[in-house]
Structures are given as structure tokens and as C-alpha cells.
N, C-alpha and C positions, 0 to 999 in steps of 0.2 A: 504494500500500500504506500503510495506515495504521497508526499503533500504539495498541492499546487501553491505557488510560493505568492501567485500573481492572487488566486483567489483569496488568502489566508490577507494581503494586503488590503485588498480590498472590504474584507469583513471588516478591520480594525479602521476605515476610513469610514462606514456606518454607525459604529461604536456609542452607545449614547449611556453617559452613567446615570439612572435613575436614583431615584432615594431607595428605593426597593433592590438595586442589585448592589446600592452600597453597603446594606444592612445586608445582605448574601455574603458579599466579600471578607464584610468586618467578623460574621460567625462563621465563615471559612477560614481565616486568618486564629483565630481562636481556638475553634475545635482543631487546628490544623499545629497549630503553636504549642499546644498544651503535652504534645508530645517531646518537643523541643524543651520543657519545664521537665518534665520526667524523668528526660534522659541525661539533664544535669544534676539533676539529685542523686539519679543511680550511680553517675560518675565520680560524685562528691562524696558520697558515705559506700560509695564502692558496694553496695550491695541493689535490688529491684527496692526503689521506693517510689509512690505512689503521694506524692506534695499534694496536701488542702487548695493547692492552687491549682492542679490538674482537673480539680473534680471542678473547681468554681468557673472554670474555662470550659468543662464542659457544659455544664448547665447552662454558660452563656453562648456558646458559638451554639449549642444545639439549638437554642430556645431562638438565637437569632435566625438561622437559617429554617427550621419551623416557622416563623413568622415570614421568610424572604418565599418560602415554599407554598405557605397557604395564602399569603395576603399578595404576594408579588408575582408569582408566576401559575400558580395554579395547576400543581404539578402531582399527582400522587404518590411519584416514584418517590420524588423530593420529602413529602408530607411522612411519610411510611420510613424513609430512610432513618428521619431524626424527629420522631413520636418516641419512637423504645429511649435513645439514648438520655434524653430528658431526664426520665423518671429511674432510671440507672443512676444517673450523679446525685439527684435531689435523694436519691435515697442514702447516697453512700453518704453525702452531706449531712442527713439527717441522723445516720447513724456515727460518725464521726461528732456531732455536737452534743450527741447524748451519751456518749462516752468521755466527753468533756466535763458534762454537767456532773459525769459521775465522780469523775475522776475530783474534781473539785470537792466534793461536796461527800466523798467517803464514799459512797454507795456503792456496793456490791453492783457488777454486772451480769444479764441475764444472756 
């Protein structure tokens, strides 16, 4: 498969940034990044760790391209793609702050 160099030119001379595909970009920059956050912490304590901030960049690149997917392009593959990963981080979120709460606050965990 080849790439026509003439038509690939031509697409990026139609190019138009909407607010909708900048909000795509900005949660692909994110959920895209957040991998680059991971893989400096695994390099820095030299073992797999998994930073409060990988999960908080998921929840936001997901949640922005969710929105870029249902409100800006109307796309199901899109919609279906980043519906799951959402509620993956808000949960590990959710279970990471109440292991916070515990740890603070003495409480055994369940």
C-alpha cells in the first residue's frame, strides 16, 4: 500500500481545527501521554508502577474523547472504544482514594 504524497497534501490544505476535534486531540494527547507518565515511574523506582496520575489522565483523555466521539463526530466505533475505559480509571480512582481514606484514618481494609 502506498501513500499518494500529492493527495495526503492536499487533505492537510482542507484541514479545519474545530473546537470539537481540539477536544479529540487534547484526550488523545492525554490518554496517549499517560503512558509516557508510567513509563517514567517504572524507570525511576525501576520496578511496573502505575502513578495517580496515569489513572487521572485516563479519566480525562477518555472522558474527552467520549465527548469528541458523541458530541463531535458521531461515531460508535469512537463512543464504544472509550465508554469501558472511563469507568476502569474512575474506579481505580475510586479505589485508590479509599485506600487513602483508610490508610489515614487507621481503618482496616476490605
Amino acid at each position: 500500500m502506498s501513500v499518494d504524497l500529492s493527495h495526503v497534501l492536499q487533505s492537510l490544505q482542507h484541514f479545519q481545527l474545530t473546537p470539537w476535534k481540539l477536544v479529540g486531540y487534547v484526550g488523545t494527547l492525554m490518554f496517549t501521554g499517560r503512558w509516557f507518565v508510567q513509563l517514567y515511574y517504572t524507570r525511576k523506582f525501576k520496578r511496573v508502577v502505575m502513578p495517580l496520575s496515569f489513572w487521572w489522565m485516563s479519566v480525562t483523555g477518555s472522558a474527552l474523547l467520549l465527548a469528541y466521539f458523541i458530541f463531535g463526530k458521531n461515531d460508535s466505533v469512537g463512543i464504544l472504544s472509550n465508554f469501558f475505559p472511563v469507568f476502569v480509571s474512575v474506579y481505580n480512582l475510586v479505589v485508590h482514594m479509599r485506600h487513602q481514606r483508610n490508610n489515614a484514618t487507621g481503618d482496616e481494609t476490605t
